[in-house]
C-alpha positions as CSV (number, residue, x, y, z in Angstrom):
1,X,24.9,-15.8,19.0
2,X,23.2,-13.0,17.3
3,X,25.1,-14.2,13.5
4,X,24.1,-17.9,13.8
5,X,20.2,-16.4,14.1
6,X,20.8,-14.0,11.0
7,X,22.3,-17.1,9.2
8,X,19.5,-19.3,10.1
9,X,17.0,-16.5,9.5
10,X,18.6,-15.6,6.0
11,X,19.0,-19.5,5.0
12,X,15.2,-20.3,6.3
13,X,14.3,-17.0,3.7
14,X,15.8,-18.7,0.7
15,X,14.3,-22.3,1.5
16,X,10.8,-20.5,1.5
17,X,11.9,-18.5,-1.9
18,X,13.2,-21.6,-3.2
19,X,9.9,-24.1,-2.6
20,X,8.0,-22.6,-4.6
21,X,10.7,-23.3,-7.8
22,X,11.1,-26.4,-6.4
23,X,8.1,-27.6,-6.8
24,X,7.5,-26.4,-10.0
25,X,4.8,-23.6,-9.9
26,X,4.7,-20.9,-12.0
27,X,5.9,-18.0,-10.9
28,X,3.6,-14.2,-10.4
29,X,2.9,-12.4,-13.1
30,X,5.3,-9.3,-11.8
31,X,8.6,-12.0,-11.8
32,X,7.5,-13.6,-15.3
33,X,7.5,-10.0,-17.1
34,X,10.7,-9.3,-15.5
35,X,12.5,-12.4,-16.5
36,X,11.2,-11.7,-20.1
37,X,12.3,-8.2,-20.3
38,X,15.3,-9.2,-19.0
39,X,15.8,-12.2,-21.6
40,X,14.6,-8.7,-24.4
41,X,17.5,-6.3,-23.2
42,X,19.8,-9.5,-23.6
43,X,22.3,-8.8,-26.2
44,X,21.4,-12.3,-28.9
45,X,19.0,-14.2,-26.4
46,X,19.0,-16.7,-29.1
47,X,15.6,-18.6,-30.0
48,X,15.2,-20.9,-27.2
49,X,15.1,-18.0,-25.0
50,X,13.2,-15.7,-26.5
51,X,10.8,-18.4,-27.0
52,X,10.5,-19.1,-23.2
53,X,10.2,-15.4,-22.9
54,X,6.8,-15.4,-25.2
55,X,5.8,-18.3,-23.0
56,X,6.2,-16.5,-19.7
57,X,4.8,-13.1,-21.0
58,X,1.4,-14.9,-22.4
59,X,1.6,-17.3,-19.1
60,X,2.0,-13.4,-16.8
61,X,-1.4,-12.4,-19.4
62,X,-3.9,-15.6,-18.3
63,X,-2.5,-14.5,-14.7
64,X,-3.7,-11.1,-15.0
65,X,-6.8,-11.4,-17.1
66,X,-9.9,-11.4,-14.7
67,X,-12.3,-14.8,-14.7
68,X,-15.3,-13.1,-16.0
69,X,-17.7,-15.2,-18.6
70,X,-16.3,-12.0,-20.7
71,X,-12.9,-13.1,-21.1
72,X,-13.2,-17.0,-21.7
73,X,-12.7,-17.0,-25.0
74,X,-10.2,-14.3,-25.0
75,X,-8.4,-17.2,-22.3
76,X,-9.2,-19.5,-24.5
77,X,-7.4,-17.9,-27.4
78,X,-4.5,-17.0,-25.5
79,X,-3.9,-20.6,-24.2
80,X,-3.8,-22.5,-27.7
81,X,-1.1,-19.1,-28.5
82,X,1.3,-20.3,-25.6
83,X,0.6,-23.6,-26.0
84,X,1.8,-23.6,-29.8
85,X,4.5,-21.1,-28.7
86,X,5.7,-23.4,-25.8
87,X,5.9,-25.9,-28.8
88,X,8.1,-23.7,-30.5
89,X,6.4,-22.7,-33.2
90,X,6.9,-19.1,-33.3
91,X,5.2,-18.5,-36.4
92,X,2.7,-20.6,-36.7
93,X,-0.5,-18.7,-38.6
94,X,-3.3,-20.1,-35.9
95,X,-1.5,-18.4,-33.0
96,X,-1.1,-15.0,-34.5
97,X,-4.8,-15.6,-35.4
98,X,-5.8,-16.3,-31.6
99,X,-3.2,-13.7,-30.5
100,X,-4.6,-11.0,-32.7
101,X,-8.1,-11.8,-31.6
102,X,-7.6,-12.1,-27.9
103,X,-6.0,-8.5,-28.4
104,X,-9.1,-6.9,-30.1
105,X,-11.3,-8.9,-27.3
106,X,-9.0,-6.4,-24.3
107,X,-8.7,-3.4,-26.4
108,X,-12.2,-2.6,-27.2
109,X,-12.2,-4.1,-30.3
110,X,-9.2,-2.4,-32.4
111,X,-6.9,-4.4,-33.6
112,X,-3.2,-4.5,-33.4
113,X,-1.1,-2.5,-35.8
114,X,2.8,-2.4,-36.7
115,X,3.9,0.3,-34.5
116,X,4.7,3.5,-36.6
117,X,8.5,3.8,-35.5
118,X,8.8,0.8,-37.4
119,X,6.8,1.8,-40.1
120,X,8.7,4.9,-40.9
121,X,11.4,4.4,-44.0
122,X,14.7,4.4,-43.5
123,X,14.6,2.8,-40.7
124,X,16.3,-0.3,-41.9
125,X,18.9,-1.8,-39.1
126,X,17.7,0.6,-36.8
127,X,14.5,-1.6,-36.8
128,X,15.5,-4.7,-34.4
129,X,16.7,-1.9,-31.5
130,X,13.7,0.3,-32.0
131,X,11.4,-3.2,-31.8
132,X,13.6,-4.2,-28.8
133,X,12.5,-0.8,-26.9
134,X,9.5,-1.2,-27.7
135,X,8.9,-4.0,-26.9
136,X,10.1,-3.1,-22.6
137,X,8.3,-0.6,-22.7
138,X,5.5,-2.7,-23.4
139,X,6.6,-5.0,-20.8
140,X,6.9,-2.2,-18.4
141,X,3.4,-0.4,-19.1
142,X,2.1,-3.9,-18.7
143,X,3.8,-4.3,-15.2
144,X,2.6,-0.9,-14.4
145,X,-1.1,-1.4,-15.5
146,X,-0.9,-4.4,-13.6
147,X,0.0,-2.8,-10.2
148,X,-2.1,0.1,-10.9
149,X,-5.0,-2.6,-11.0
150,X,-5.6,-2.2,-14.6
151,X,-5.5,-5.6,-15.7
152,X,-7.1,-5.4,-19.3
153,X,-4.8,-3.1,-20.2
154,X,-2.1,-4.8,-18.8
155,X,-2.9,-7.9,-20.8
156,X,-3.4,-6.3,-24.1
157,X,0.0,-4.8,-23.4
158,X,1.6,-8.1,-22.8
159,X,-0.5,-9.4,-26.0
160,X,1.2,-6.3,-28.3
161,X,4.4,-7.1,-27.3
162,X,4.2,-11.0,-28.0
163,X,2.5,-10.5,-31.4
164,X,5.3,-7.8,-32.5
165,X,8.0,-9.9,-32.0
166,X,5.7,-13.4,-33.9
167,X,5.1,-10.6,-36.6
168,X,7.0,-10.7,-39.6
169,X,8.3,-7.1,-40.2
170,X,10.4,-6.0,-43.5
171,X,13.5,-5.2,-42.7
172,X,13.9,-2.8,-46.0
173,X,11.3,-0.6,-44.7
């Protein structure tokens, strides 16, 4: 008697995981980081899914950013970014604009730079894994910032990793 409860218990805990998929809403911003840093680690995601990736990540950074008159133009800004993204228009020049300027608008005003490892010649085919790490450990000082209640720096986080991968970097550095 006991199993046929545990069955109906576990079965009754996937329906109520399941509904929300179901009916099509978006998922937290905690599962929408982890499904993009899972798609990054992915050996050749290919563009379709590293493009959904960009659109979860910016869709985890309008979850996290707080409603304050402050931040409606940086939500603003970010919107148009994943809405030309979820286009597939990786990179188009008005969302890197809006992407760069929603990042000054939660970093106190610096903007975004290349990091350095990738900066650094010699780097060469060495620069796609060094861009891949990066970029988690972006993801996972955004997750971290996020649970720690730190929600700006969460978001400029997620908005560093999204612009380094629509950045064009030279691969003969």
């Amino acid at each position: 008697m006991k199993k046929h409860w545990m069955i109906a218990l576990i079965a009754f805990a996937f329906l109520l995981a399941a509904v929300p998929a179901l009916r099509g809403e978006e998922a937290g911003p905690e599962a929408l980081i982890a499904r993009a840093r899972a798609v990054v680690l992915t050996p050749d995601p290919g563009r379709e899914a590293i493009t959904k990736a960009l659109v979860d990540v910016l869709s985890a950074s309008l979850q996290v950013l707080p409603q304050k008159d402050q931040t409606k133009e940086c939500r603003s800004r970010i919107e148009e970014a994943r809405k030309t993204l979820a286009q597939g228009e990786l990179f188009s020049e008005k969302a890197y604009e809006n992407l760069g300027l929603a990042y000054k608008e939660v970093s106190g005003g610096k903007a975004w730079k290349i990091p350095e490892e990738l900066t650094s010649p010699g780097e060469g085919a060495k620069g796609i894994e060094q861009a891949t790490k990066i970029c988690a450990k972006l993801l996972d000082s955004a997750l971290a910032a996020h649970k720690a209640g730190r929600s700006e720096e969460s978001v400029r986080d997620l908005l560093g990793m999204v612009i380094l991968v629509v950045t064009p970097i030279d691969a003969g550095r």
